[in-house]
N, C-alpha and C positions, 0 to 999 in steps of 0.2 A: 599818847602816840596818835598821829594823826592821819586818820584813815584817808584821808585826798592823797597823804604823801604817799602811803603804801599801793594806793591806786597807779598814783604818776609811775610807781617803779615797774609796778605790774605789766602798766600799758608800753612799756619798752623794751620785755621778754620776749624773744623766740623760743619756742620749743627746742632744743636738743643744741642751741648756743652757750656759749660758757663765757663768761663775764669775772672781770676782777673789782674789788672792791670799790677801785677809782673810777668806775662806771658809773656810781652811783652817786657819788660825792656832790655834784653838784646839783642832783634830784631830793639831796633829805640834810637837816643839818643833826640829825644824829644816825649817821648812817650806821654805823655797827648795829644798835638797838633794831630800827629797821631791817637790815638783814638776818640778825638772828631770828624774827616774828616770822619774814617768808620762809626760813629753814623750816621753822617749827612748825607753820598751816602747812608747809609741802611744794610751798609754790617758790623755791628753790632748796638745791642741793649741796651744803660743802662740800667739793672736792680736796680741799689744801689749804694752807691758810692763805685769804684772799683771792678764792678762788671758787667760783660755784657755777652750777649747769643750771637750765632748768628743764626739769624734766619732760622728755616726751613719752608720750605712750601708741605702742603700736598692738597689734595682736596676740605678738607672741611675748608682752610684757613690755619691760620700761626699757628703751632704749640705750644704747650708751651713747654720751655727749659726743657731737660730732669731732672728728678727730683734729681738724685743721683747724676748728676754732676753740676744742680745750688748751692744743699746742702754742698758737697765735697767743690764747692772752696768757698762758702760762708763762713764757716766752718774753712777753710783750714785743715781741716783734714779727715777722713775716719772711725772711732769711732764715728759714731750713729748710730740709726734707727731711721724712718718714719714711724705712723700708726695714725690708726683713732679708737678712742674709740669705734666707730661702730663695730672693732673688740672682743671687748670684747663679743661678741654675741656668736662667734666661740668657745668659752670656754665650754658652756651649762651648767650655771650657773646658768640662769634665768635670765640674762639681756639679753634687749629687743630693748632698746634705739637706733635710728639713729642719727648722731652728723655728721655735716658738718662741720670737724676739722682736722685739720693735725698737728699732736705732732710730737717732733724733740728731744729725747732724747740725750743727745751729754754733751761732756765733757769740752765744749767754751763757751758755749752763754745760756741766761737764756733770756726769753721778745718775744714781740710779735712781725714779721716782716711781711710785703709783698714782696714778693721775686718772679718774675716774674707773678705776674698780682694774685696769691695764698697769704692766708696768714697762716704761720706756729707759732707756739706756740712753743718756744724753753725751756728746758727744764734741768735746767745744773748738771749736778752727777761728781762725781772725777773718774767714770770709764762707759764707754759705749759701748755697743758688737756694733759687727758690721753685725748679723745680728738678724733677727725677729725672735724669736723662742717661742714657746706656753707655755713655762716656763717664758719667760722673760714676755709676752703678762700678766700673771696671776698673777706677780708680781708688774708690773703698775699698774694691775686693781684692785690688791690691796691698792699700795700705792695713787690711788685717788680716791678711792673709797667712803670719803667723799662727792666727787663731782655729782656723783652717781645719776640718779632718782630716781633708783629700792630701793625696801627694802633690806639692809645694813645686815639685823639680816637673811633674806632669802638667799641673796647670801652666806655667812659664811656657815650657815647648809647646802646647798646644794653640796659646796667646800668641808666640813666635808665627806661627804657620795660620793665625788669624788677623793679622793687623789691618788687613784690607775690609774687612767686615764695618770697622770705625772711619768714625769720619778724622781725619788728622788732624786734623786745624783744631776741632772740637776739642778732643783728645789731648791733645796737647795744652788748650786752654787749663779742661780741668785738671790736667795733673802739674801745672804751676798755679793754680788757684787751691787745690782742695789735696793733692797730693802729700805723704809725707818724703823725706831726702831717697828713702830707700824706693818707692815707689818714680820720684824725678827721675831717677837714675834707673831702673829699669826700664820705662817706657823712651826714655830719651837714646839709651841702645837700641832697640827692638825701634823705632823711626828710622833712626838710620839707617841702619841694616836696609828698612825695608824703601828708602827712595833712592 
């Protein structure tokens, strides 16, 4: 094995980045071998198959791989968001609920994974923003809002008597981009109504 090659991979490690297999490919011609040697000295982490961090350390121990780049190359793409239904609070709708949950809306992967020591709920659409906005947040919390503790019929009326809080145009993008039929059809009432 050859120690320059293990160097070359080394020297194009960030701390607390997460890299997939094909990162490496054209730095070693037996990449597998090579990657298993940096798992075993420490100076990377499997996360999944194809998929490894490298570790950072902070004071209160070893960090977890940063989130947008375990997702990115998990992914391989850059078309999602990351959020926690616990945002749905931030609307002021009337839900109240905490949820210890990490949704991954994205235009790859649907199923549940653990992805560096977290597990995320993937979530798969034919189009996905790439960032979190308070429109897209009200269109999720529409479309599973089935899933819901709150009462279902409370959050509707109080969405009714908040449409002016959103922007329209916005709003309306996302719930023909990221919206499901039952979701189209609720906000496309509630516009009305309110121009």
């Amino acid at each position: 094995m050859s120690l320059n090659t293990l160097n070359q991979i080394k020297a194009t490690l960030v701390p607390g980045q997460v890299y997939r297999r094909s990162n490496f490919v054209e730095l070693s011609s037996n990449v597998d071998r090579n990657l298993k040697q940096l798992v075993k000295e420490g100076s990377l982490k499997k996360l999944a198959y194809g998929l490894y961090s490298v570790p950072k350390s902070t004071e209160f121990g070893e960090a977890r791989p940063d989130e947008q780049s375990l997702l990115k190359s998990f992914l391989n793409d850059d078309h999602f968001v990351v959020y926690n239904p616990s945002q749905f609070n931030s609307l002021g709708l009337g839900t109240t609920q905490l949820y210890n949950r990490r949704v991954v809306f994205n235009r790859k992967r649907s199923g549940k994974f653990n992805l560096g020591g977290r597990v995320y709920h993937f979530y798969y659409w034919r189009e996905a923003p790439k960032k979190l906005t308070k429109e897209f947040l009200l269109v999720e919390m529409l479309n599973r809002l089935h899933l819901l503790a709150e009462d279902k019929d409370e959050i509707l009326n109080n969405l009714a008597n908040s449409m002016d809080n959103f922007n329209l145009r916005k709003l309306m993008y996302a719930s023909n981009h990221y919206g499901n039929m039952s979701t189209q059809k609720i906000l496309k009432s509630m516009v009305s109504k309110d121009e």
